[in-house]
C-alpha positions as a printed NumPy array, in Angstrom:
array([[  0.   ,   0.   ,   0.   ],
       [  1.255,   3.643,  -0.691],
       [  2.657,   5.524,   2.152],
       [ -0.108,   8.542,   2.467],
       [  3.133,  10.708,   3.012],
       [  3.945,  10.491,  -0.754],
       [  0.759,  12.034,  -2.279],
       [  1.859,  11.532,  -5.936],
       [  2.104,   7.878,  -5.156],
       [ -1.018,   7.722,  -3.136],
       [ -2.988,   8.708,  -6.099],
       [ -0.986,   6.928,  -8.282],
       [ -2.272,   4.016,  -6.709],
       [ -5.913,   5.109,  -5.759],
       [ -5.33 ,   5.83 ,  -9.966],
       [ -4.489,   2.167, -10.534],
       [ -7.045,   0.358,  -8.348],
       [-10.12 ,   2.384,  -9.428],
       [ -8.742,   1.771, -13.311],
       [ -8.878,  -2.555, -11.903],
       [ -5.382,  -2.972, -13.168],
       [ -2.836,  -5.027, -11.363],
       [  0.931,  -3.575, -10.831],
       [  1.745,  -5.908, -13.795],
       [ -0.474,  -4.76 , -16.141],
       [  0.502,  -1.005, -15.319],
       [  4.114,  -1.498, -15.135],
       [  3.617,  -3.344, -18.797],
       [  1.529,  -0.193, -19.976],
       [  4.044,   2.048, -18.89 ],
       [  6.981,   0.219, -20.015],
       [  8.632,   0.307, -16.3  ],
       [  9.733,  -2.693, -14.787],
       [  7.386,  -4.489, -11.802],
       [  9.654,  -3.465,  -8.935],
       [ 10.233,   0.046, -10.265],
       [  6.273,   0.514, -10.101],
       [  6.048,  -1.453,  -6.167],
       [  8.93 ,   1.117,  -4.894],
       [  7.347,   3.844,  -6.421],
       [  4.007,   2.712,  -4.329],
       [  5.202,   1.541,  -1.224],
       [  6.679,   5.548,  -1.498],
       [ 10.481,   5.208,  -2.132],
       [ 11.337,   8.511,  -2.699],
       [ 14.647,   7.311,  -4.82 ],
       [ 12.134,   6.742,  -7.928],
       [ 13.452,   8.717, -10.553],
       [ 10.946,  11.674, -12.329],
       [ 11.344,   9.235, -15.538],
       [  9.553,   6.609, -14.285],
       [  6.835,   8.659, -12.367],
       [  5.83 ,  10.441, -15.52 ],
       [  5.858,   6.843, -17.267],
       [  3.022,   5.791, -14.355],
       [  1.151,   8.611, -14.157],
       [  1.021,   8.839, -18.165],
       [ -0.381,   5.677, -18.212],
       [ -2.712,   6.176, -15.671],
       [ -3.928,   9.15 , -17.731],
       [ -2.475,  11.922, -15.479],
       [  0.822,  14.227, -15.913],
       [  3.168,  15.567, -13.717],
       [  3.585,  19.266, -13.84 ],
       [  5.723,  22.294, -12.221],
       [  4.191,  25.744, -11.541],
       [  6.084,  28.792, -10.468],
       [  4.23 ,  29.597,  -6.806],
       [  3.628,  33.556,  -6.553],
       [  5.792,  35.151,  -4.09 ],
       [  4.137,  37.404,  -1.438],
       [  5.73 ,  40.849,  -1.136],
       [  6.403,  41.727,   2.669],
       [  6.96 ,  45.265,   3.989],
       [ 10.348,  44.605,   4.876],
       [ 11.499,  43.781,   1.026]])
């Protein structure tokens, strides 16, 4: 089960289990290998941003970076 610390790979797997595939059949449709997709669930934070974006591409999702807006304090 995914650690609920890693939220990527929380959903990842709440992703996988309400599409009714088994880690085999994702890690085939992602082209990752089996225990590359089980460390990435069990929340081994060593997975590289590769393979994530292989999951979550097959799972229909996509990983994305946003700039967040800094807030302007009095003393700057």
């Amino acid at each position: 089960m995914a650690d609920s610390s890693n939220p990527i790979a929380f959903k990842a797997q709440a992703l996988r289990k309400q599409h009714r595939l088994t880690q085999s059949a994702l890690a085939e449709i992602a082209g990752v290998s089996l225990p590359a997709l089980q460390r990435f669930e069990a929340g081994n934070e060593t997975t590289q941003l590769d393979t994530v974006s292989k999951i979550l591409l097959a799972l229909g999702c996509e990983l994305t970076v946003r700039e967040l807006k800094k807030e302007m304090t009095s003393d700057e």
